[in-house]
C-alpha positions, -999 to +999 in steps of 0.1 A: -574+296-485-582+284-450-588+251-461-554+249-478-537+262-442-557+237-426-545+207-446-514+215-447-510+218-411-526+182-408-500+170-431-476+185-417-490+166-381-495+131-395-455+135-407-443+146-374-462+115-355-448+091-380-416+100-380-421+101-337-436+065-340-403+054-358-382+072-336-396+051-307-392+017-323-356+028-331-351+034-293-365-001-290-351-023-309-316-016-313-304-051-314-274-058-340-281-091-349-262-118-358-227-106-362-194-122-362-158-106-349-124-118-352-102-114-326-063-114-341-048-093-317-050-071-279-068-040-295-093-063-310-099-078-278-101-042-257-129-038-286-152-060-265-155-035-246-176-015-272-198-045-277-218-049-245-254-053-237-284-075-250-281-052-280-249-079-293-260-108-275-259-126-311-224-119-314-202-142-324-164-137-312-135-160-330-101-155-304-072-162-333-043-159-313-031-158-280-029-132-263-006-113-233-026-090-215+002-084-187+016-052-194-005-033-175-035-042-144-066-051-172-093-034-164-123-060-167-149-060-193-185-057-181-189-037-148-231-047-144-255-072-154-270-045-177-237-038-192-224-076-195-207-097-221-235-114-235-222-127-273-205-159-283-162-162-274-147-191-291-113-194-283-099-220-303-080-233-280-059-201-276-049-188-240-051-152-230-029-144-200-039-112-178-032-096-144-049-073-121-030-057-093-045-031-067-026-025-034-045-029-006-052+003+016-035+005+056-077+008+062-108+004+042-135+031+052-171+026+047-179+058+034-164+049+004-166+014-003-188+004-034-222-013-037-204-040-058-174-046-074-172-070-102-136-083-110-121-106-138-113-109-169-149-104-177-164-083-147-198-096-156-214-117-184-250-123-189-261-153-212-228-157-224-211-188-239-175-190-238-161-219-255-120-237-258-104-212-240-075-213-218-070-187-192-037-180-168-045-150-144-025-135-112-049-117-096-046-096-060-070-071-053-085-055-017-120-066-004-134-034-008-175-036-018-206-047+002-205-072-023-175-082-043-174-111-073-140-124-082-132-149-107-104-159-135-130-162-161-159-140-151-169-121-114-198-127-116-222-145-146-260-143-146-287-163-168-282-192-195-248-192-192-228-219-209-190-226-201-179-249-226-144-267-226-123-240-207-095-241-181-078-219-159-045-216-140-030-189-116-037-174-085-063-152-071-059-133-037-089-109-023-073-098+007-088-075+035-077-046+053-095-031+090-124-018+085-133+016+098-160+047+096-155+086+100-177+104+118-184+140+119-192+153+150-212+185+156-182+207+165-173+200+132-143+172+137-140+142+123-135+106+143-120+078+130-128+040+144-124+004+139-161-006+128-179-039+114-199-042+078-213-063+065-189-075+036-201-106+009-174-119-011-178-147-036-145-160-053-142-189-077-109-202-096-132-198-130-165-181-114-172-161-085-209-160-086-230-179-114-270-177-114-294-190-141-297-221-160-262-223-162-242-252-178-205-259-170-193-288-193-152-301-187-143-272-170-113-273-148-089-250-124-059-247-109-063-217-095-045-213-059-069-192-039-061-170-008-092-153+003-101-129+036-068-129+050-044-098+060-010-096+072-023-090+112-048-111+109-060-125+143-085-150+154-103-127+179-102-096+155-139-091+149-131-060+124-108-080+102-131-107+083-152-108+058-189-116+070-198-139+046-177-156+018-180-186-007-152-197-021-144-228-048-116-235-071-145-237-101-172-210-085-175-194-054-212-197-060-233-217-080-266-216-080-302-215-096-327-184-097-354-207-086-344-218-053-380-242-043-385-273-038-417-286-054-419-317-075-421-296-106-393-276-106-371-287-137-344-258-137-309-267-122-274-256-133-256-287-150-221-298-143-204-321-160-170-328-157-155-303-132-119-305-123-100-284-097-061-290-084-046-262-066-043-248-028-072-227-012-068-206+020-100-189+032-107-168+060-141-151+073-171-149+098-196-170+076-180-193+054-185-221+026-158-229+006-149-266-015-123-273-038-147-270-065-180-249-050-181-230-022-223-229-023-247-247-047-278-248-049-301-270-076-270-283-090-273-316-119-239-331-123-216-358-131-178-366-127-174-338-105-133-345-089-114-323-064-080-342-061-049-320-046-012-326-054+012-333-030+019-298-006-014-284-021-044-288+003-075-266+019-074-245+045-107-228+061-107-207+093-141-198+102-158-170+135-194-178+131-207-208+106-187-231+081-194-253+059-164-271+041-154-299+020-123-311-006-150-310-033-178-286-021-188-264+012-225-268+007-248-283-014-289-281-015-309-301-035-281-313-052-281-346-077-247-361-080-229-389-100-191-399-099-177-376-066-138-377-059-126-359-031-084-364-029-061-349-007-036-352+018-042-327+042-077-305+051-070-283+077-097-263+096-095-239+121-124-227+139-117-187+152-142-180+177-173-199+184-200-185+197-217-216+217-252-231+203-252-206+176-224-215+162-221-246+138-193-259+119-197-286+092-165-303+079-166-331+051-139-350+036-158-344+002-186-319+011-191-297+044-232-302+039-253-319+017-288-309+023-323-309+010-333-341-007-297-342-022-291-372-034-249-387-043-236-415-059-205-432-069-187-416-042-148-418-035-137-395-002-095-401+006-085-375+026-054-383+040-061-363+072-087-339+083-075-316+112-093-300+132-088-272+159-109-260+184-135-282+198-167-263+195-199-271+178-184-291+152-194-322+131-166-336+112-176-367+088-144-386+059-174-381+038-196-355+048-198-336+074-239-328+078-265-346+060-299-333+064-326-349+047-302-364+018-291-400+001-254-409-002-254-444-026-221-465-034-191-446-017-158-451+004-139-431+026-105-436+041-083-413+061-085-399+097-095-368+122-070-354+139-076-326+166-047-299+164-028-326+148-030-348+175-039-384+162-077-394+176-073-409+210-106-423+217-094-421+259-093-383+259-112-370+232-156-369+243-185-371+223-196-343+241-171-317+248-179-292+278-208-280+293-203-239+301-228-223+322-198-188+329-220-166+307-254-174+324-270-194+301-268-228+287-239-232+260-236-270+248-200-275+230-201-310+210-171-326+184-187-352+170-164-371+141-179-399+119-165-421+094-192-411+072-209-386+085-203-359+112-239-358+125-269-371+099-305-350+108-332-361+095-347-388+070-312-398+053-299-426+038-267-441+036-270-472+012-236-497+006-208-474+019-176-488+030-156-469+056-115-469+063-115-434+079-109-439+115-130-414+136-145-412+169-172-432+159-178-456+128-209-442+107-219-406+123-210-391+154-249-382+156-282-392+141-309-371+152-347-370+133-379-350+148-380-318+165-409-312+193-415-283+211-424-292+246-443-263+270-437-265+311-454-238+332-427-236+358-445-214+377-465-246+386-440-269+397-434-284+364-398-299+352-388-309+320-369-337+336-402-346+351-418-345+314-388-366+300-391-392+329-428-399+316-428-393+282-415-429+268-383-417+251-354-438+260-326-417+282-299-405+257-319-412+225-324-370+226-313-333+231-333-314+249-326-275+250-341-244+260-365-221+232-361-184+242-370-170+271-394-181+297-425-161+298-429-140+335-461-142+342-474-176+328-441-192+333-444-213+303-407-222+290-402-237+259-379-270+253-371-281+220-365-313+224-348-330+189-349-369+186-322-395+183-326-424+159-307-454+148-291-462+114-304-486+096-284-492+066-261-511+041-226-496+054-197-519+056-159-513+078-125-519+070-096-519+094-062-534+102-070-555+132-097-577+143-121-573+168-145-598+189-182-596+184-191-577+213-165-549+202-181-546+163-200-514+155-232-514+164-247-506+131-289-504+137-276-481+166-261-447+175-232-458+197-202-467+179-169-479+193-139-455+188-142-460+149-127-488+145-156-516+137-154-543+115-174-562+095-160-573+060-128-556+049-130-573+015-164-556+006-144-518+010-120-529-018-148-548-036-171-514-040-142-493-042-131-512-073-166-511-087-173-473-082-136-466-101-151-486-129-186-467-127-166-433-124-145-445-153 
C-alpha cells in the first residue's frame, strides 16, 4: 500500500513540474505573431492602444480611411519604450488629423513635474515602420518633464525605425511657464520660489527624438514650430528657459546608439529625401535647432532641403550655447549629398552671454558640422542672417563652425547683418571688446565668414564659390593645434616672454589662461591655440571690381571686408553644376 502512496505522489509531482515548466514558457513567449488589422474607422484606431509591446511587433496595421481625431485633446498612444507602437501602419495615403491641447499653468513646480513626458500622436514607438501617411496636427502643450519628447508623428522613436513616405503639416507649440519649488520648513510652513531645473526638450515637426538604425526615406514637414517661449519671457530671466532644447522641422534629434568614431563603425541613421517648409521660433539656455534637425549624430543622407516661403523664416534666441542653421543646428560625423538651405530671413538673438564660455555657432545651412563630417553638393541662399548681440559668435552663409570636416562643391549668397544693420566693415571689429570688470579675462569676438564663421582644425573647403558678403571672404577664423604652455611666475617668467621666443608669427594665435595659477609653485597654465592659413579651391563673386592688392588673400587668414574677387563666372558655373547634380 505504501508503494502505491508513494507513486502516486511522484505522479502527482512530475504533473505539477510540467505543467510549471509550461507555465513559464507561456510567461515567455507571448508574442502574437504575424497578424494583420484594418483600420476603417476612429474606434479601430483608439484599438492600437490595446496592441502595444514587442508582443505585436509583427503586426501589420492597413489605415482605410481618413480619419478626424479633433473632437477632443488625443491622448497619445505609447507612453514608454516598453509600452511602444512597435507593428507595421500603412496608411495608404490617408491623413489622420488630431489635436492636443493642455493649458499651461501661472507656474510649473518641481515637485511635480514628471521624469518624462512623451507627446504625439504616437507618444513612443519602438521599431516601428510607418508607411504613406499624411498627418495635420495642432499641438500646444506646457514644458512640464525633466525630459519632454514632442513630435507630429511620434515623441520620441527608438531602434530600427523606418519612416517611409510620410508628411506632416500643422503647428506645434511647447511653451514654458516659471519654474518654482515648495519648501517645507521645520515650523511646518511651506515657501514658495522662483527656482532653476534642469529641463531637456526635444521637438521635431515629424520626430522629437529618434535613436537606432533609423531610416527616414521622402519625408517632409511643414510644421511651424514655437518652442521655449512664454508670454513674459525676458532675456535676462534665468528661471524662464528651457536648459537644453533641440528643435527641427523633421526631428528635434536624430541620432545613432553608437556614438564612436572608429573605422569600423557601420551604423548610421539614413536620410534620404527630407523636406521641411514652415516658421520655427525657439527659445532656451542650450540650444540646437535647424530647419530640418536640431542635433545629429552619424547621420547618411542625401537631398536633404530646408527652403522657407516668403514671411516664414527661423528664429533662435539662445543664454548659454547655440548652434543653428536653415537646414540643421549640429551635425557630427555626418556624410551628406545634395544640401539646400533657402530662406529669406534667419534671425538670431543671443540672450545673455556668459564671456569665454559661451559660444554661439550660426550657419546659413548648418550651425556646426563636426567630426570628420564630410558635405557635398551644397547650395546655402539665405537672404540675410541677423545677428544681435556681439558676443562669442561665429557666423558663416554656409556654416557657421567646422571642426575637423570636408565641405566639397557649394555656394553661398546672402549677407550678415548685426541688429539689422547692413555690415559696415568701418565699425564692425574682428575682435569685439576686451572686458576685464569682472576680474578675469573675458575675450568677446564676432567673427562672420562667407563660408565659414571660424574653421578649427584639419578642414577642407574644396571648389566653393562665395556671393555672401561678410566681414571677411572664407572664415572669419582658422585656428588648428592646441598647446598647453607652463610659466612659473613665481620666477619671473612671462608668457609674452615665451611667445617672443617661441617662433610663432605675432597674430597667427590665441593665447588664454587654463585655470588657476598654482600658489606655491606659481606654475600658470596658457593654452595657447594655433592659427593657420587656407589653402583651398574657393572662388568670389561680387558686383564691383577690385585691384590686385585689394583681392582676398586666399592661402591666408586676413581677408578684406568680404568682398574679394577672383572669377565671378566660376560662382554661376558650379552653381549651375551642383542644381544639375542635386537634380
Amino acid at each position: 500500500m505504501r508503494k502505491k502512496v508513494t507513486a502516486i505522489f511522484a505522479l502527482i509531482l512530475v504533473l505539477a513540474v510540467a505543467a510549471a515548466l509550461v507555465a513559464c514558457v507561456d510567461d515567455k513567449d507571448t508574442n502574437v505573431g504575424p497578424f494583420t488589422y484594418e483600420i476603417n474607422s476612429v474606434d479601430d484606431f483608439e484599438g492600437l492602444r490595446g496592441k502595444l509591446g514587442a508582443d505585436y511587433d509583427q503586426g501589420v496595421y492597413e489605415l482605410n480611411a481618413d480619419l478626424d481625431l479633433t473632437g477632443t485633446s488625443w491622448t497619445p498612444i505609447g507612453d514608454s519604450v516598453a509600452n511602444a507602437f512597435t507593428g507595421k501602419l500603412n496608411g495608404n495615403g490617408h491623413t489622420i488629423r488630431y489635436s492636443i491641447e493642455k493649458e499651461t499653468p501661472e507656474h510649473t513646480d518641481v515637485n511635480t513635474v514628471a521624469e518624462e513626458v512623451f507627446t504625439g500622436l504616437f507618444g513612443a514607438v519602438s521599431g516601428a515602420e510607418i508607411s504613406n501617411i499624411n498627418i495635420v496636427v495642432d499641438i500646444d502643450v506646457p514644458v512640464e518633464g525633466q525630459c519632454v519628447y514632442v513630435g507630429g508623428l511620434a515623441g520620441y522613436a527608438y531602434g530600427d525605425v523606418k519612416f517611409t513616405d510620410v508628411s506632416v503639416s500643422g503647428s506645434v507649440r511647447a511653451d514654458i511657464a516659471d519654474i518654482r519649488v515648495t519648501t517645507v520648513g521645520e515650523d511646518g510652513g511651506s515657501n514658495t520660489e522662483t527656482y532653476g531645473m534642469y529641463m531637456t526638450a526635444h521637438v521635431g515637426g515629424v520626430a522629437g527624438y529618434v535613436i537606432g538604425n533609423a531610416s527616414l526615406t521622402r519625408v517632409s514637414s511643414a510644421v511651424d514650430l514655437d518652442v521655449g517661449k512664454i508670454e513674459s519671457y525676458l532675456l535676462s530671466n534665468d528661471y524662464c528657459l528651457i536648459n537644453e532644447v533641440t528643435a527641427g522641422g523633421i526631428a528635434g534629434t536624430l541620432r545613432t546608439v553608437d556614438l564612436s568614431s572608429g573605422a569600423n563603425d557601420t551604423t548610421s541613421v539614413k536620410a534620404d529625401s527630407l523636406s521641411y517648409s514652415g516658421d520655427i521660433s525657439v527659445y532656451g539656455a542650450t540650444v540646437n535647432a535647424g530647419g530640418l534637425i536640431g542635433l545629429g549624430y552619424r547621420i547618411d543622407g542625401n537631398l536633404l532641403k530646408a527652403e522657407l516661403a516668403d514671411g516664414d523664416g527661423i528664429f533662435v534666441s539662445g543664454a548659454n550655447r547655440m548652434n543653428a542653421g536653415v537646414v540643421a543646428g549640429m551635425l557630427d560625423r555626418a556624410d551628406l549629398s545634395g544640401v539646400v538651405a533657402s530662406a529669406s530671413l534667419f534671425e538670431v538673438r543671443i540672450a545673455r552671454g556668459r564671456g569665454d564660455q559661451s559660444s554661439y555657432n550660426i550657419g546659413g545651412a548648418i550651425g556646426y558640422l563636426s567630426n570628420y563630417s564630410e558635405i557635398e553638393n551644397v547650395i546655402s541662399d539665405v537672404e540675410v542672417i541677423d545677428v544681435g548681440n556681439f558676443i562669442n559668435n561665429y557666423t558663416g552663409g554656409l556654416i557657421g563652425m567646422l571642426h575637423f570636416s570636408t565641405v566639397r562643391n557649394a555656394v553661398t549668397s546672402g549677407e550678415i547683418k548685426f541688429e539689422g544693420a547692413a555690415l559696415d566693415s568701418t565699425t564692425i571689429p574682428i575682435s569685439f571688446a576686451y572686458d576685464g570688470k569682472h576680474g578675469r579675462d573675458n575675450y568677446y569676438y564676432i567673427y562672420s565668414g562667407g563660408v565659414v564663421g571660424k574653421i578649427y582644425g584639419g578642414s577642407r573647403l574644396d571648389n566653393v564659390a562665395s556671393n555672401f558678403k561678410a566681414y571677411q571672404g572664407v572664415t572669419g577664423e582658422a585656428m588648428n593645434g592646441v598647446e598647453i604652455v607652463v610659466i612659473k611666475e613665481n620666477d619671473g617668467e612671462t608668457i609674452d616672454a615665451w611667445l617672443a621666443g617661441s617662433g610663432y608669427e605675432s597674430g597667427m594665435y590665441v593665447c588664454v589662461k587654463s585655470g588657476a595659477k598654482d600658489p606655491e609653485s606659481g606654475e600658470q597654465k596658457y593654452k595657447l591655440t594655433h592659427k593657420y592659413s587656407v589653402s583651398a579651391n574657393v572662388w568670389f563673386a561680387t558686383d564691383r571690381a577690385k585691384s590686385d592688392t585689394e583681392k582676398v588673400n586666399v592661402s591666408g587668414v586676413d581677408y578684406v571686408n568680404g568682398i574679394g574677387v577672383r572669377d565671378g563666372a566660376h560662382y554661376d558655373d558650379l552653381r549651375a553644376a551642383i542644381e544639375q547634380a542635386i537634380g
